[in-house]
C-alpha positions in Angstrom: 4.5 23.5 11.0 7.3 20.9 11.9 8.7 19.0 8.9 11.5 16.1 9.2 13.8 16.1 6.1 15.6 12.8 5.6 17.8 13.2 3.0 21.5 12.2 2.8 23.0 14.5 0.1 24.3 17.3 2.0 23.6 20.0 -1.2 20.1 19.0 -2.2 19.6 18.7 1.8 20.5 22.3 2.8 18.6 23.0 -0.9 15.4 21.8 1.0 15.7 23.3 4.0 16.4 26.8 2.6 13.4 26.8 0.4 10.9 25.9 3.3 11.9 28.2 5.7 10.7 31.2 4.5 7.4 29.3 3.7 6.8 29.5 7.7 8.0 25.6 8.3 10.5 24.6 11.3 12.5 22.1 9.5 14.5 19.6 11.2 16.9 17.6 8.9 18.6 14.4 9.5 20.4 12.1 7.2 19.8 8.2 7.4 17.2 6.0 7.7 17.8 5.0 11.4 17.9 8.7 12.9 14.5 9.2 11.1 13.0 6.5 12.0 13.8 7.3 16.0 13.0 11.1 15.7 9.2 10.0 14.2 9.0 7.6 16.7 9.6 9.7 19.5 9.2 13.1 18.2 6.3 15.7 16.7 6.2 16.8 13.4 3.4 17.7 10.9 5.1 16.0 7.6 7.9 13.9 6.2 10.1 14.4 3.6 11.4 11.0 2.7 14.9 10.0 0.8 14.4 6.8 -0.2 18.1 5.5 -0.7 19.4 5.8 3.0 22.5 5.0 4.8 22.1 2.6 7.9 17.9 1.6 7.0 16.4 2.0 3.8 13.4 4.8 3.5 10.5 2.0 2.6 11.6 0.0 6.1 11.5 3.5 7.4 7.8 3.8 6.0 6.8 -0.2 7.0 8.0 0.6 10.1 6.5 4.0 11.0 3.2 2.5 9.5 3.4 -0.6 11.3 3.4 1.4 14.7 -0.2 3.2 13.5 1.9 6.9 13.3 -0.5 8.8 10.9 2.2 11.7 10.0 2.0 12.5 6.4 4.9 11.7 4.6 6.0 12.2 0.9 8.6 10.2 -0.8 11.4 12.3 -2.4 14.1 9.4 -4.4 15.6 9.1 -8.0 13.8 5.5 -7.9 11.1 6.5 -10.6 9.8 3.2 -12.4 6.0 2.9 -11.9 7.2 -0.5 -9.5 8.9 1.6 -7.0 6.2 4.6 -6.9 3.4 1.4 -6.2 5.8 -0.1 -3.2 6.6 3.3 -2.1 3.0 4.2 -1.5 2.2 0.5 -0.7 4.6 1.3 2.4 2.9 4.1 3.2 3.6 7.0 1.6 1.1 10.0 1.1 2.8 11.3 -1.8 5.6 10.8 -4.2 7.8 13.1 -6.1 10.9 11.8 -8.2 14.1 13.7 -8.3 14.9 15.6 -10.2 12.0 18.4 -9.3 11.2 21.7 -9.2 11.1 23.6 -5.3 7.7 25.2 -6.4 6.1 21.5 -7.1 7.7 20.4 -3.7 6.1 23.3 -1.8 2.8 22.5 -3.7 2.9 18.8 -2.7 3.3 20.0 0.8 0.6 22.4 1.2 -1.8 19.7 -0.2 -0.5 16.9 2.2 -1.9 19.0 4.9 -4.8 20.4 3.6 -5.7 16.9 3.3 -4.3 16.4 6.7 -6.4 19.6 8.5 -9.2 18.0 6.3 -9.1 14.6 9.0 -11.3 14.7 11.8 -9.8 15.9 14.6 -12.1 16.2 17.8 -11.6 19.8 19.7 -9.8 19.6 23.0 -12.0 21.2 25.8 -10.8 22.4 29.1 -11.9 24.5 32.0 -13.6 26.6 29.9 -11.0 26.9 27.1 -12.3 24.9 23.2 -9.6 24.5 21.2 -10.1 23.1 16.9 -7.2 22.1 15.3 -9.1 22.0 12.1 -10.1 25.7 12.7 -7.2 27.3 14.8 -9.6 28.6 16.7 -9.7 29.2 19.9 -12.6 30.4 22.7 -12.4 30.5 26.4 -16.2 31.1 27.7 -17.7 31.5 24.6 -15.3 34.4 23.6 -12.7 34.2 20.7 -8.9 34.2 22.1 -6.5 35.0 19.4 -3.6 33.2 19.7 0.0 33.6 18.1 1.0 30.8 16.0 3.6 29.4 18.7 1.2 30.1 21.5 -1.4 27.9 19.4 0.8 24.9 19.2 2.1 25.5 22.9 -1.4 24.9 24.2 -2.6 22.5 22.3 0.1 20.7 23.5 -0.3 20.9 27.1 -4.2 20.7 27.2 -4.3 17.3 25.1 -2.3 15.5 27.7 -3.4 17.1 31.1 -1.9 16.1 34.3 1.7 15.4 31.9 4.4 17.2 32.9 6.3 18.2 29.8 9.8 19.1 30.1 10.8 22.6 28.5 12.9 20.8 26.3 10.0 18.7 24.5 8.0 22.0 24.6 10.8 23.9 23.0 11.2 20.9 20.2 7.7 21.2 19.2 8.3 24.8 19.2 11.4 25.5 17.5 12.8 22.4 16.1 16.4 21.4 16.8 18.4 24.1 14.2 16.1 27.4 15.0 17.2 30.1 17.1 15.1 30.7 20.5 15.7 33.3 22.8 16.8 31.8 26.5 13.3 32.9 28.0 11.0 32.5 25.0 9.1 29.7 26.5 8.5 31.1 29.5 7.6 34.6 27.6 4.9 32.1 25.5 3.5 30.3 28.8 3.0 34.3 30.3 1.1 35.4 27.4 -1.5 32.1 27.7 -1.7 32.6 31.4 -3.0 36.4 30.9 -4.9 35.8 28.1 -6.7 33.0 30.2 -6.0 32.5 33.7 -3.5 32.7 36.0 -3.4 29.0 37.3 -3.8 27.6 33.3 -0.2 26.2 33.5 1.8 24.8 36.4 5.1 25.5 36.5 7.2 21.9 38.0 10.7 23.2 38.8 13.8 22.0 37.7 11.5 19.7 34.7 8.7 21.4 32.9 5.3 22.8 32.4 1.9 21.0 32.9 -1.8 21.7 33.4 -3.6 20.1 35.8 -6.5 17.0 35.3 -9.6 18.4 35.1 
């Protein structure tokens, strides 16, 4: 799961992002309101972790504004601002959840794990092609009527390309989803993750487009 941390103090910051990475989350971190507010816009992740008191744009105009553009990522409000006024306009804004500094990293990683199971709990209609069913709310995955068990990074990889056939995706989108901006990849592990679904399905599943990216074909 891809989570953005917004949070400007650098201790409580790499605090954060050591505690969730064992927990299995890719977790890209930046540090004012502005950055945050582009890498929702034009980025994937599966939850927010939201500083409230930003440099450059404040986390509520963060929130208005990711709201006001209909993007449905969970996000929960992390700030010292703790009167009973500022939780209401916090989740007035938009926020899923609020938590008020100081807390404890178990409660955090609590708070997270029920944003998505309320999140998995949302309709989300399975993606069907040539064959291949895919549930997000399941994970699971058939391809004629048979079960395909799927790594977790291969899971992601696919639903990705078969929800916007005919796109070419570059491999740097693909490895974003993927791996976030801080983790390690090896060089060739996309292209190791795009064999695997090819065999496990079929050959022609995923086109490679020189030079750009990865896509699979309309229909």
């Amino acid at each position: 799961m891809r989570v953005l941390l917004v949070e400007d103090d650098a201790s409580l910051g790499e605090g954060i992002l050591t505690s969730l990475k064992p927990e299995g989350y890719t977790v890209d971190w930046v540090r004012d309101g502005s950055s945050a507010l582009h890498a929702l816009t034009h980025e994937s992740f599966g939850l927010a972790v939201l500083d409230l008191g930003l440099p450059r744009l404040d986390g509520l105009e963060v929130l208005r504004q990711l709201r006001a553009a209909e993007n449905p990522t969970p996000v929960l409000v992390l700030t010292a601002r703790d009167t009973i006024a500022d939780r209401i306009a916090g989740l007035d804004a938009g926020a899923d959840d609020y938590l008020v500094k100081p807390f404890d990293v178990a409660e955090l990683k609590a708070r997270l794990r029920a944003l998505l199971r309320r999140s998995f709990n949302r309709p989300q209609p399975a993606l069907e092609y040539r064959g291949i069913t895919l549930d997000p709310a399941s994970q699971l995955v058939t391809w004629n009527g048979q079960t395909v068990s799927l790594q977790r990074k291969e899971f992601i990889l696919l639903h990705e390309l078969i929800a916007q056939p005919g796109r070419v995706l570059t491999r740097d989108k693909l490895q974003q989803v993927l791996y976030g901006w801080g983790e390690e990849a090896e060089s060739n592990a996309l292209e190791v993750h795009i064999h695997h679904l090819r065999k496990k399905f079929f050959p022609e599943l995923i086109r490679t487009v020189r030079g750009v990216g990865y896509l699979v074909d309309k229909g």
